[in-house]
C-alpha positions as CSV (number, residue, x, y, z in Angstrom):
1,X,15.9,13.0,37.0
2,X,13.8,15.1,34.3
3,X,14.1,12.7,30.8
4,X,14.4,15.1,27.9
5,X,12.0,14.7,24.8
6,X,14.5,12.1,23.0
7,X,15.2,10.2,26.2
8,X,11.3,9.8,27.2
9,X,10.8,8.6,23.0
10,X,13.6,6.7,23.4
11,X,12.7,4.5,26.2
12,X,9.1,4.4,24.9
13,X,10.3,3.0,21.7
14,X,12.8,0.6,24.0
15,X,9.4,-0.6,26.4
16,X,7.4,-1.4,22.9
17,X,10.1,-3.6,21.8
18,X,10.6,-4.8,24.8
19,X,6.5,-6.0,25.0
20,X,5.9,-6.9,22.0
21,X,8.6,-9.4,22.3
22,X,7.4,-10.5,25.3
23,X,3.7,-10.3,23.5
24,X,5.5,-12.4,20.3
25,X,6.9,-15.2,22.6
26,X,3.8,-15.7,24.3
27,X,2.0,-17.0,21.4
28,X,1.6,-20.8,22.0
29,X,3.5,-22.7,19.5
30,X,2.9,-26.3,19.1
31,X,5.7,-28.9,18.2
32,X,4.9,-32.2,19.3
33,X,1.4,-33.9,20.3
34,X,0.6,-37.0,22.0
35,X,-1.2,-38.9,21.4
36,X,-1.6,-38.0,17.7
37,X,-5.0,-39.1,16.9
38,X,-7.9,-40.7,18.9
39,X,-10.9,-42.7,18.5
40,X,-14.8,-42.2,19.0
41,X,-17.1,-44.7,20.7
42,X,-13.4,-45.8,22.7
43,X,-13.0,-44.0,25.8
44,X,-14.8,-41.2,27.2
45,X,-12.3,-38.9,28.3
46,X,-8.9,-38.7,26.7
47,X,-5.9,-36.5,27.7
48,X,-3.5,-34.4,25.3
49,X,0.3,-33.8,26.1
50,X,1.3,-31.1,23.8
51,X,5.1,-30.1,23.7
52,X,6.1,-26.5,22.6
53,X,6.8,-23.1,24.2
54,X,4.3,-20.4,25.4
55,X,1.4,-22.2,26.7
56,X,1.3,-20.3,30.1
57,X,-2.0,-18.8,31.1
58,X,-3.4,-20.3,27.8
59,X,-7.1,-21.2,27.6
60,X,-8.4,-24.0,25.7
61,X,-11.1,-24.1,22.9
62,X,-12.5,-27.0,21.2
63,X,-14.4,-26.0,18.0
64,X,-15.8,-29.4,17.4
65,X,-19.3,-30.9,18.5
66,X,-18.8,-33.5,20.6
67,X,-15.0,-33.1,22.5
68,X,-15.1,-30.8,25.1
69,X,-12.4,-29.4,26.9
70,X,-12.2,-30.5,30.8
71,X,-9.7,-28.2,31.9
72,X,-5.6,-27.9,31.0
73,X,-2.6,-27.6,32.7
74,X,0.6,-26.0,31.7
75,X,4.0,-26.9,33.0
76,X,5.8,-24.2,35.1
77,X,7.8,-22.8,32.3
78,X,5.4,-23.1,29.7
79,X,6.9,-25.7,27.3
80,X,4.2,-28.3,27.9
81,X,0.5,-28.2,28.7
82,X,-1.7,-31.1,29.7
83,X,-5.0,-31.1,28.0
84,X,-8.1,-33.0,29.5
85,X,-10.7,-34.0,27.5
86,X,-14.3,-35.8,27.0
87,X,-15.7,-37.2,23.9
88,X,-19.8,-37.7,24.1
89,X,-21.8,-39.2,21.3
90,X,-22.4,-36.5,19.1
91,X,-18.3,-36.4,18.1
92,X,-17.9,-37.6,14.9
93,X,-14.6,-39.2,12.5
94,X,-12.7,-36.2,11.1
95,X,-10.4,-33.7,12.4
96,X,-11.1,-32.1,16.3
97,X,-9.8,-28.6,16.1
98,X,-8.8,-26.7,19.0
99,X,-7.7,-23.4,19.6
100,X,-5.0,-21.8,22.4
101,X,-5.7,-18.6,23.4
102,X,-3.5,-16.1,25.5
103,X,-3.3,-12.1,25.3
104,X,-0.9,-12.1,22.5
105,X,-2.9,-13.8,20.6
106,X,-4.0,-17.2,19.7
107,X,-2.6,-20.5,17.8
108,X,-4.4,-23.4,16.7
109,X,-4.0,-27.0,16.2
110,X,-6.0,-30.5,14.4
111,X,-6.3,-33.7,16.1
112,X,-7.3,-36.8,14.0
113,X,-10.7,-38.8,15.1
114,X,-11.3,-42.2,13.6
115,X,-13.9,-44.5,13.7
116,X,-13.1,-47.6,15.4
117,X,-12.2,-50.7,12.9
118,X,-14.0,-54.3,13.1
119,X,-12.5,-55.6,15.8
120,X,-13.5,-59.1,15.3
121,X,-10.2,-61.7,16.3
122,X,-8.5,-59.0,17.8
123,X,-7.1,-58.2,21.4
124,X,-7.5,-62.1,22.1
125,X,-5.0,-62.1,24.9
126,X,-3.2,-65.5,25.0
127,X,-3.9,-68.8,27.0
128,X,-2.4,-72.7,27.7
129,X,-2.9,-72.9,23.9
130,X,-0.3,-70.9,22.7
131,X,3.3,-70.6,22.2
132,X,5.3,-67.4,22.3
133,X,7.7,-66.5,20.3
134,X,9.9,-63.7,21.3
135,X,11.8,-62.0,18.5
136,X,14.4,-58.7,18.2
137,X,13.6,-57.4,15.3
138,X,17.1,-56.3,14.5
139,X,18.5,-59.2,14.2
140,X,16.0,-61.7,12.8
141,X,15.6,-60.8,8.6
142,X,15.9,-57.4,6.6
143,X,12.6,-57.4,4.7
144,X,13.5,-53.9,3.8
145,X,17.1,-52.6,2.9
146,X,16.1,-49.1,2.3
147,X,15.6,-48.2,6.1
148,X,19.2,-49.9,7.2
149,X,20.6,-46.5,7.3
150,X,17.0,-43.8,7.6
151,X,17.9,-40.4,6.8
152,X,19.3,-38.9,9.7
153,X,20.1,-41.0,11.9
154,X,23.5,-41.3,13.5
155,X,23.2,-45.0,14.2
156,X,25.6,-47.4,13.3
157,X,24.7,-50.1,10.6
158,X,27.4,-52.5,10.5
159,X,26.4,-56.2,11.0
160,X,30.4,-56.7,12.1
161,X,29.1,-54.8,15.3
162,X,26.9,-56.7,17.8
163,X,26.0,-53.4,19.4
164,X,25.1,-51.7,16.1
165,X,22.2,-51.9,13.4
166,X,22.1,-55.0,11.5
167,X,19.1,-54.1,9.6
168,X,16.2,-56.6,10.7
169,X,12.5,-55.1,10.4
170,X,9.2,-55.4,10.7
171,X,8.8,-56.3,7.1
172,X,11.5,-59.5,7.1
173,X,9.7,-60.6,10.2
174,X,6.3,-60.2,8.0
175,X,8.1,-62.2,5.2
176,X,8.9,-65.2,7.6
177,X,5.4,-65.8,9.3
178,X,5.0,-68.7,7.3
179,X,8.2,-70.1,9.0
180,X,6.7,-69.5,12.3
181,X,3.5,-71.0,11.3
182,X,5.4,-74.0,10.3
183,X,7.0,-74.7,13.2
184,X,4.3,-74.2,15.4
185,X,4.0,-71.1,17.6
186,X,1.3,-69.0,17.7
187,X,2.0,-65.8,19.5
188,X,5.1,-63.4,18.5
189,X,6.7,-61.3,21.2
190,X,8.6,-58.7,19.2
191,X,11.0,-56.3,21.5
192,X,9.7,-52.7,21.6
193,X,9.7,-51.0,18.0
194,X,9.2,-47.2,19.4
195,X,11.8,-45.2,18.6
196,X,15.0,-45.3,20.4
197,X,18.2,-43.3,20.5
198,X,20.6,-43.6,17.2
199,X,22.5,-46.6,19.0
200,X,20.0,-48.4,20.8
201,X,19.0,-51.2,17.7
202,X,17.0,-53.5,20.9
203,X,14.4,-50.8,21.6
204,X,14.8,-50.4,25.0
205,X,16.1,-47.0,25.2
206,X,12.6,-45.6,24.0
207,X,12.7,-41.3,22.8
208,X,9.3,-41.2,21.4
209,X,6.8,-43.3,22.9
210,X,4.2,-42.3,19.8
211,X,7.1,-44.0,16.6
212,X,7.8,-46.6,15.2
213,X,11.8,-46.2,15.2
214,X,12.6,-46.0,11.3
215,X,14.8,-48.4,11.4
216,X,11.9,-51.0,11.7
217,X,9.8,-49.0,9.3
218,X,6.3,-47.8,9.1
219,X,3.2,-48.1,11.4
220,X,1.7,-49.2,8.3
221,X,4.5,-52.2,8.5
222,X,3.5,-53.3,11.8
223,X,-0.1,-53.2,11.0
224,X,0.5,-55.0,8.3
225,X,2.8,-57.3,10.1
226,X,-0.1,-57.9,12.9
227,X,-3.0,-58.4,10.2
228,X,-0.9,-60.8,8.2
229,X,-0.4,-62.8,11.6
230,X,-4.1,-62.5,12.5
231,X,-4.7,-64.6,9.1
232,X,-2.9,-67.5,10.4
233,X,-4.4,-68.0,13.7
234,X,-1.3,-66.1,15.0
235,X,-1.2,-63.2,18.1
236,X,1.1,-60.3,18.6
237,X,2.1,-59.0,22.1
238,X,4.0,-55.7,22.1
239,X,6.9,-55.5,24.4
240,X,5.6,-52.2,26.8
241,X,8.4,-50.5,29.6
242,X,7.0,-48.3,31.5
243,X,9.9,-47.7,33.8
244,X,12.4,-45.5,32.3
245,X,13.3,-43.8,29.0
246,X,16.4,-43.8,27.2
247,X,19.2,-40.8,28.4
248,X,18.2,-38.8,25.2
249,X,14.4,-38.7,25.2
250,X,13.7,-35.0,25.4
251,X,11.9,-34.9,28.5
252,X,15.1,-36.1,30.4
253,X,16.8,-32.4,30.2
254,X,13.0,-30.8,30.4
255,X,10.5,-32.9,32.3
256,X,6.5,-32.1,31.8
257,X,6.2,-32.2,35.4
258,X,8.6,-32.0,38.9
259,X,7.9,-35.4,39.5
260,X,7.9,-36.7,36.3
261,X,11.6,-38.7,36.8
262,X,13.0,-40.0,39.9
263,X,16.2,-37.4,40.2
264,X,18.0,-35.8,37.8
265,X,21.2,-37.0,35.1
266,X,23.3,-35.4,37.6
267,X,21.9,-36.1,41.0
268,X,19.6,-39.5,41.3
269,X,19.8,-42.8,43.2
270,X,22.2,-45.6,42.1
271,X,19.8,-48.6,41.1
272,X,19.0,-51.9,43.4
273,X,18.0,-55.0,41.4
274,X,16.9,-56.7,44.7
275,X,13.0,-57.4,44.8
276,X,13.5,-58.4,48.8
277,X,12.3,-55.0,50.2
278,X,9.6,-55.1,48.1
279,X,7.8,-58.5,49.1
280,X,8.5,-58.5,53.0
281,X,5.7,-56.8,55.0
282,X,8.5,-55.7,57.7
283,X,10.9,-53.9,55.3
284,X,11.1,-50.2,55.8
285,X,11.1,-47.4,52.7
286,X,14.6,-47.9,52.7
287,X,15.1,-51.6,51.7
288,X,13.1,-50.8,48.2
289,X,13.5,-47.3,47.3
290,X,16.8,-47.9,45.1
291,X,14.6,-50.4,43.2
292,X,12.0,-48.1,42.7
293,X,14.0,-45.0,42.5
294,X,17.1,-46.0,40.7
295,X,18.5,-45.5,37.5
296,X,19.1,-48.8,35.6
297,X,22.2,-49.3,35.1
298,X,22.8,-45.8,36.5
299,X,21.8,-44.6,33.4
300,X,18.6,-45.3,32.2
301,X,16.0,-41.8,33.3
302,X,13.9,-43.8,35.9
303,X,10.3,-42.6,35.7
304,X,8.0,-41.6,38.1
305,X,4.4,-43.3,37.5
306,X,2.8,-42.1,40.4
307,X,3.0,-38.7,39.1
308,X,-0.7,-38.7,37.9
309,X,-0.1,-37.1,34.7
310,X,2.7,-39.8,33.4
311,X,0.4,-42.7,35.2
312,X,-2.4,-41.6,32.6
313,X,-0.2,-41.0,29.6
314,X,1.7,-44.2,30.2
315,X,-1.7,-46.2,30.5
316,X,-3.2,-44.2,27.7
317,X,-0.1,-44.8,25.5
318,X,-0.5,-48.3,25.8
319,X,-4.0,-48.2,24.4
320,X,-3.3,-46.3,21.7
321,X,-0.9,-48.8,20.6
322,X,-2.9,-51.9,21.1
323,X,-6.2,-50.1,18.7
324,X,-3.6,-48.7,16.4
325,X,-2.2,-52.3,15.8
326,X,-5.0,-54.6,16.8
327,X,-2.5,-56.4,19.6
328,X,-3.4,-59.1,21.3
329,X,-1.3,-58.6,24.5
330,X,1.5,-57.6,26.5
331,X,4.8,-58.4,27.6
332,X,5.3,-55.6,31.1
333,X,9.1,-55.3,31.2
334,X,10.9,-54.7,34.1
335,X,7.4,-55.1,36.5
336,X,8.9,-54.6,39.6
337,X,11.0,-51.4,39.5
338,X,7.6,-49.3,39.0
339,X,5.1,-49.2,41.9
340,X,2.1,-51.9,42.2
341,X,0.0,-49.1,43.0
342,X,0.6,-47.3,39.2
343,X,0.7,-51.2,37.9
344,X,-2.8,-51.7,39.5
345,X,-4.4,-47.8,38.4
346,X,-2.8,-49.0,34.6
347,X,-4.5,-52.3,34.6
348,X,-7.9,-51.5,35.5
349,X,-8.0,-48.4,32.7
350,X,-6.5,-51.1,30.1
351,X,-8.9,-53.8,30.9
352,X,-12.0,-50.7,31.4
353,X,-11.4,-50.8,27.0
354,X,-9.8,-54.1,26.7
355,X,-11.5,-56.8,29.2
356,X,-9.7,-60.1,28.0
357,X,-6.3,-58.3,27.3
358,X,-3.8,-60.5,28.9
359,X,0.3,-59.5,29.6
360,X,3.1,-61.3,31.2
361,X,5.4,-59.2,33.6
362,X,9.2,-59.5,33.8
363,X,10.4,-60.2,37.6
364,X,13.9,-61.2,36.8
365,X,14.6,-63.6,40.0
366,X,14.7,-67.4,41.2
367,X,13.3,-67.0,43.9
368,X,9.3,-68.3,43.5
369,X,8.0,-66.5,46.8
370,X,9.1,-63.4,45.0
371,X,8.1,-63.8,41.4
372,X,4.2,-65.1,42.9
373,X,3.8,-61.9,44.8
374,X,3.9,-59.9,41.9
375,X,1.4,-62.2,39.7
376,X,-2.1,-60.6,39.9
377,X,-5.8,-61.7,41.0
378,X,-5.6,-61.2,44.2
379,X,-4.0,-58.5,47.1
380,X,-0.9,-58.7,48.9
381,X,-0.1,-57.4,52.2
382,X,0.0,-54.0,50.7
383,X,-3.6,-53.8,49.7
384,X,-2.7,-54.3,46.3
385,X,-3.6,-56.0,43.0
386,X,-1.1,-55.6,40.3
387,X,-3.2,-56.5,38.2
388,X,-0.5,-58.5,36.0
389,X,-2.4,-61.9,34.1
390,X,1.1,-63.9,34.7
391,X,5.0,-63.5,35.4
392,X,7.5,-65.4,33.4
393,X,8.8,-68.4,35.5
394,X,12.4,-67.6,36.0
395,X,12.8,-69.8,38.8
396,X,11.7,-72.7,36.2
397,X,14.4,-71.2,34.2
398,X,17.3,-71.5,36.7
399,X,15.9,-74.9,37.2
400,X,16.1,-76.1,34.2
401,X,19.2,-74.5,33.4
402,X,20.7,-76.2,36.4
403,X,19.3,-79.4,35.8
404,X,20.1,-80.2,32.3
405,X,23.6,-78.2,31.9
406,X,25.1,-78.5,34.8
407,X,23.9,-81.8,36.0
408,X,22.0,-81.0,39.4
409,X,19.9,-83.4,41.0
410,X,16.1,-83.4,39.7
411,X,15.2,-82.3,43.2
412,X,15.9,-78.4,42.2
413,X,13.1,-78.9,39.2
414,X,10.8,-80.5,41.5
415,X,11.2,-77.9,44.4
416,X,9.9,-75.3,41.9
417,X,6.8,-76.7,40.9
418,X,6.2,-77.6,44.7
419,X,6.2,-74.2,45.2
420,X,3.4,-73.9,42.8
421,X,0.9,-73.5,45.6
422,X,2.2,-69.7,45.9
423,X,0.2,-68.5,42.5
424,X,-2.7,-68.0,41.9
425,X,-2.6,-69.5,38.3
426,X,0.7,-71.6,38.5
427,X,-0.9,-73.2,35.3
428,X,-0.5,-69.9,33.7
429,X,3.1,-69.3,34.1
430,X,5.1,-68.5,31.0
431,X,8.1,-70.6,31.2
432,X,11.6,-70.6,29.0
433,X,14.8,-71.3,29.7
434,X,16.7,-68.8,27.4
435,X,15.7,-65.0,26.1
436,X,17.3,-62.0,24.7
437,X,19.3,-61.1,28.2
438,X,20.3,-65.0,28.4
439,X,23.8,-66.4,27.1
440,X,22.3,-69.2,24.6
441,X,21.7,-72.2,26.6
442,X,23.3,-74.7,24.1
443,X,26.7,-72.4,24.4
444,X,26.6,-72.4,28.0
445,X,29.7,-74.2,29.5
446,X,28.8,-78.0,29.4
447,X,25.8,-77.4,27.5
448,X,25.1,-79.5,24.1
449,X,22.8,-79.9,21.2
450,X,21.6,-82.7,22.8
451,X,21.0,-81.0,26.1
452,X,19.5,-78.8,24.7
453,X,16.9,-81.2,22.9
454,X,16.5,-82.0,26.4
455,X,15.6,-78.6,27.4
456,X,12.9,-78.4,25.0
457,X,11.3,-82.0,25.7
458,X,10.6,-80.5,29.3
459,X,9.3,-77.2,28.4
460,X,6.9,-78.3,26.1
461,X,5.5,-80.8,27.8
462,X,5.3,-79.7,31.6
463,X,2.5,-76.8,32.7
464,X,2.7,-73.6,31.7
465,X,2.6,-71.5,28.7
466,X,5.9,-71.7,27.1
467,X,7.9,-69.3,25.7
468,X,10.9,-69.8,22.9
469,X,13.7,-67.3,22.0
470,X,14.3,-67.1,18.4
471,X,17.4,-69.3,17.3
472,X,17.2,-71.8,20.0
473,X,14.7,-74.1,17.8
474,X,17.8,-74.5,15.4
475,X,20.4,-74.4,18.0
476,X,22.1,-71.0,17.5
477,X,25.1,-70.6,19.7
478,X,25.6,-67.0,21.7
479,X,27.4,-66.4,24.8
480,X,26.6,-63.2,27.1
481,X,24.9,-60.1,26.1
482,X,25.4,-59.2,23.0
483,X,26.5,-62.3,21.5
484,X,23.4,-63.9,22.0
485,X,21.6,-61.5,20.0
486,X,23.3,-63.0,16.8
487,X,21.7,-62.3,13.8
488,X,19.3,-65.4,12.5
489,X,20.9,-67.3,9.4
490,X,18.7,-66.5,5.9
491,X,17.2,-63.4,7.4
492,X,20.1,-60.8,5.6
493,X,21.4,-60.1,2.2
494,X,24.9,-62.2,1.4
495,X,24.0,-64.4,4.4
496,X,26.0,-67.9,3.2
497,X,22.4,-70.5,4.1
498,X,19.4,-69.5,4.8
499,X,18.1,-71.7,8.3
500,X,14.2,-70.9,7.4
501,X,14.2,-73.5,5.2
502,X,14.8,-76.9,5.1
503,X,17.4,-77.0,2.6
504,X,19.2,-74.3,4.5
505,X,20.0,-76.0,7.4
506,X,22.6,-77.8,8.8
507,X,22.2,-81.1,10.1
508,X,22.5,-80.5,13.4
509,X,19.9,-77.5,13.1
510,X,17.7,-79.7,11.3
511,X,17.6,-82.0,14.1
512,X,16.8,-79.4,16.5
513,X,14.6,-77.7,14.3
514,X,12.6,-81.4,13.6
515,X,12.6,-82.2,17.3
516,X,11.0,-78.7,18.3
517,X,8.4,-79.1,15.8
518,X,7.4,-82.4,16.7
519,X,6.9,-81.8,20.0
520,X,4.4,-78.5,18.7
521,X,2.7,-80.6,17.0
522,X,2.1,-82.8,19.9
523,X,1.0,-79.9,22.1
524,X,-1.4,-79.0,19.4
525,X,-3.0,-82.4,18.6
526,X,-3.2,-83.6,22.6
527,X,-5.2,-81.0,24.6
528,X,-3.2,-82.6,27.9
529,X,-0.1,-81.1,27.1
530,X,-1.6,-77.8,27.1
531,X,-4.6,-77.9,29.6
532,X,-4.0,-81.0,31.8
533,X,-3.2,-81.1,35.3
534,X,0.5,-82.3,35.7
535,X,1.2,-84.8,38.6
536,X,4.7,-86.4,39.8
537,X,4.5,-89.8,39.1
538,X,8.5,-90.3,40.2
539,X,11.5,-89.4,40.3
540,X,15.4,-89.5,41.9
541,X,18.6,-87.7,40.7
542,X,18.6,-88.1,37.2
543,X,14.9,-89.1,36.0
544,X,11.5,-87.2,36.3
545,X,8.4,-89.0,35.6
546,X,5.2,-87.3,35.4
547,X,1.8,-87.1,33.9
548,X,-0.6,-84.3,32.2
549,X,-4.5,-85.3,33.0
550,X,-7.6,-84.7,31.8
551,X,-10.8,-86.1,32.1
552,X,-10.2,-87.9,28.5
553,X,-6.7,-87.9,27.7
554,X,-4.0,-89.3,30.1
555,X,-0.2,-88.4,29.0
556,X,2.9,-90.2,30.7
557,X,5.9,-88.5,30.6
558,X,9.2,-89.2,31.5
559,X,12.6,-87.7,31.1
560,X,15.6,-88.9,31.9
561,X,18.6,-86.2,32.4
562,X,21.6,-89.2,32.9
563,X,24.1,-89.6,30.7
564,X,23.5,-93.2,29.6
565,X,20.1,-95.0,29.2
566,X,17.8,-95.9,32.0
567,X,15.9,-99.5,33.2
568,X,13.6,-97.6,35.4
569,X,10.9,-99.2,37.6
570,X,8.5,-96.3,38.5
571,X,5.7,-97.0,41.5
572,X,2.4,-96.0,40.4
573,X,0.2,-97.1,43.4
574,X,-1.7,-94.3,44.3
575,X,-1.2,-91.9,41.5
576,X,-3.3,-90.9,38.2
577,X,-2.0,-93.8,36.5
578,X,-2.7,-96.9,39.1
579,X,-5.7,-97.9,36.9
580,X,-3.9,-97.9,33.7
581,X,-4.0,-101.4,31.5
582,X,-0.6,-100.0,29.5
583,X,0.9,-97.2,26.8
584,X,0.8,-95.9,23.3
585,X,4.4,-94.7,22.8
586,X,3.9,-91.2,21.3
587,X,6.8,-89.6,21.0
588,X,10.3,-90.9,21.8
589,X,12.4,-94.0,21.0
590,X,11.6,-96.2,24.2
591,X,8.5,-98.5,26.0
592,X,6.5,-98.8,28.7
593,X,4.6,-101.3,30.5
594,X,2.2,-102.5,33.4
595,X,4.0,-104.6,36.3
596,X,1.9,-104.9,38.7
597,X,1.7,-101.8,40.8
598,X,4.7,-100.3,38.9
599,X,5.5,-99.0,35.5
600,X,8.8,-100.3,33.6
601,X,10.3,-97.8,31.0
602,X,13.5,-97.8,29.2
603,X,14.7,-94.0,28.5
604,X,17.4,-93.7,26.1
605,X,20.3,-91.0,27.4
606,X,19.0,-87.2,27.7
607,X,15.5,-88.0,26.8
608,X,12.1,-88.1,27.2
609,X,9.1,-90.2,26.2
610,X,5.6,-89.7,25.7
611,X,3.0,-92.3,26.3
612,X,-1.1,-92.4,26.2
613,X,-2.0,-93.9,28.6
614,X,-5.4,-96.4,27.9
């Protein structure tokens, strides 16, 4: 077909338009970077994820001496592109700039490079010597009103709502560090602060894993909040999932990679919260691949950490937090449903920058064979380290549970700690026996202030490093998720008594509250309670006697779970204490004495004693 003049001009004109918007949307635009800043004299190579649209076929130029450009990678449809790079000595604080350059043209962008602060009492990790503490900061104390409703959101703030905002931040927990100081702990766990979809106020539903969520406030409020800790001999630990995302993180509809998510919102595995296929050498693919694979809850995005690119952003992430905030550890939640081999690759990058960086991993299950495979320092049958400093001791947990509420015999305690010989550290289990996913343990059914007294008497004197949910040293009640997530008396405006103070409390909170405190103080002032080796001394149905050693300090314990008070004649031939002339009562209403080769102690109902031993 022969075009006429006007046709031929017309299609010419049609083909110009045509390329030059093809020419226009090719010019790289950037929306999003992460991370948003970096350090010199920190790492040597660092990686840039930048989020926007046209960076096909784009090439990379760094116009500052000192970062050079590795190489770069751009996602299939152009919308993300993976930047490399490697940061010598001559790279100084200030801005990097970079430029992207593609036919059409070319787009630049600025990347902050600071100079790395005195690190002096930072990134201490945490030992036998410290408490934890583990706060929501939703629902402990509104240090700042103006960011109960940010502009923009679409989250609920209405403290009538147990699964809406109720307005706790960073600052109200900032304001209350001398209550925690007081009482005695010295490490805050503070679930995760990024920002989270408009209805997730608990933080686990992360959409941004470079924000604060504005609902807890600034970065400058949690580095404030960490420094103002730091002061008083205290450590933060910052509450890191690595798992999943929450459903409206942007990457969930548009993913940086193909293997960036296990499945898709409309077509991926139902979720297995069985860690059996995972510790047995004989289980095929099949026993663990809904635990690895699955969505949580069959709706939380389930990532994929063996994808090399989200194995280095999600260990390079965690850095950037820890130098931006000066942390001092980790809480790893939800260990087991990402792969020991990512969990291994992560650790030895963290620990590359960060050598006495310790965490504690989440393995929900009361099985001890199965949380101890997961504890690092050594390889299990897969070849594997995890790398993971401790696990929390939920089997302790169920134990103690069991035990003190619902009356079973002392046996299930002691089975636990036989199986002790499993871990590596046993000595360096956290152990608790309530948290945030926990109905309160004095509201369980049978359950009692007193019993719950109780509960604390054994963690905070038996091995370990104990852990304490905020509330439970004042007795809060709370029955299943989320009504024990209740919002801590005195932390919010109009509240009717304020339970950080003295004067605030109830009576019955004050007697938790005193006992608690007491038995901090005791953990502080006698190294054995901490560091010593614990031994069984004795023990039947409804009494456990048992001693923390060391070379200088010998501590007696015993508890008694029964109902009424106890005569008890303990044997002590043969144990720690056979050369023991008699006892310093230290803590506890109740005596002991030398008989021959025994020990006589009378234990009031639900209780425990301490002794020193001379």
């Amino acid at each position: 077909m022969k075009l006429t003049h006007a046709s031929r001009a017309l299609l010419a004109a049609l083909v110009s338009l045509l390329l030059g918007s093809v020419a226009f949307a090719q010019v790289p635009v950037v929306r999003k970077i992460d991370p948003p800043n970096w350090w010199i004299n920190y790492t040597q190579q660092f990686s840039l994820l930048l989020n926007g649209e046209g960076f096909s076929g784009v090439r990379v130029v760094s116009h500052t001496p000192g970062v050079e450009v590795l190489d770069s990678d751009p996602s299939g449809n152009g919308h993300y592109l993976f930047v490399h790079l490697q940061i010598t000595k001559a790279a100084k604080p200030g801005k990097a700039h970079f430029q992207l350059i593609v036919p059409a043209g070319s787009t630049s962008f600025d990347v902050p490079l600071f100079a790395r602060s005195d690190a002096a009492g930072d990134f201490q990790g945490f030992s036998r010597d410290d408490v934890i503490y583990l706060i929501m900061p939703d629902r402990f104390a509104d240090g700042d009103p103006s960011n109960d409703q940010p502009p923009g959101s679409k989250g609920i703030y209405d403290r009538n709502q147990p699964k809406a905002y109720h307005g706790g931040d960073l600052r109200g927990i900032r304001e209350h560090l001398g209550y925690l100081h007081d009482l005695g702990v010295t490490t805050l766990w503070l679930t995760p602060i990024w920002k989270n979809a408009d209805s997730d106020y608990h933080g686990y539903h992360v959409v941004d894993f470079y924000a604060v969520d504005e609902h807890m406030g600034s970065m400058a409020d949690y580095q404030a909040l960490v420094a103002d800790a730091h002061k008083l001999g205290m450590k933060v630990l910052i509450d890191f999932v690595a798992n999943h995302t929450g459903p409206q993180h942007p990457w969930v509809n548009d993913p940086p990679t193909p293997t960036w998510f296990h499945g898709t919102p409309a077509d991926h595995l139902q979720p297995s919260y069985s860690f059996a296929g995972l510790v047995d050498p004989h289980a095929p693919r099949r026993e663990s691949r809904n635990t690895l694979e699955g969505w949580f809850v069959d709706k939380l995005p389930d990532l994929d950490p063996d994808d090399p690119e989200l194995g280095y952003y999600l260990s390079q992430n965690v850095l950037w937090w820890t130098e931006m905030a000066h942390l001092d550890g980790l809480r790893l939640d939800t260990f087991p449903y990402s792969s020991r081999r990512f969990w291994s690759a992560w650790h030895t990058r963290v620990h590359a920058v960060y050598p006495h960086m310790d965490d504690v991993a989440e393995v929900a299950d009361p099985d001890p064979s199965i949380t101890a495979f997961f504890e690092g320092g050594r390889k299990q049958f897969d070849g594997i380290d995890s790398g993971a400093s401790t696990v929390f001791d939920f089997p302790l947990c169920q134990a103690l549970r069991d035990v003190i509420i619902s009356n079973a015999p002392m046996q299930k305690l002691i089975n636990v700690l036989r199986d002790d010989e499993l871990y590596e550290h046993p000595e360096n289990l956290v152990t608790f026996f309530g948290n945030h996913d926990d109905g309160r343990f004095v509201s369980e059914e049978g359950s009692s202030p007193a019993k719950l007294k109780a509960a604390f008497s054994l963690l905070l004197t038996m091995r370990g490093i104990p852990q304490i949910y905020a509330g439970d040293e004042i007795g809060m009640q709370g029955g299943n998720d989320p009504d024990n997530r209740r919002d801590f008396p005195g932390g919010f405006p109009g509240d009717s008594h304020n339970a950080f103070t003295a004067a605030g409390r109830s009576p019955e909170q004050q007697d938790v509250y005193a006992h608690v405190q007491s038995l901090l103080a005791l953990r502080k002032n006698h190294p054995a309670l901490r560091i010593g080796k614990q031994w069984h001394i004795g023990w039947d149905d409804t009494y456990y006697a048992f001693v923390r050693q060391l070379p200088r300090e010998t501590l007696f314990v015993v508890y008694n779970n029964a109902d009424s008070a106890r005569a008890l004649e303990i044997p002590v031939f043969d144990t720690p204490l056979q050369y023991a002339h008699g006892f310093n009562t230290i803590f506890g209403n109740g005596s002991a004495r030398i008989m021959g080769d025994k020990v006589s102690a009378n234990v009031p109902a639900r209780s425990a004693l301490i002794f020193q031993a001379y």
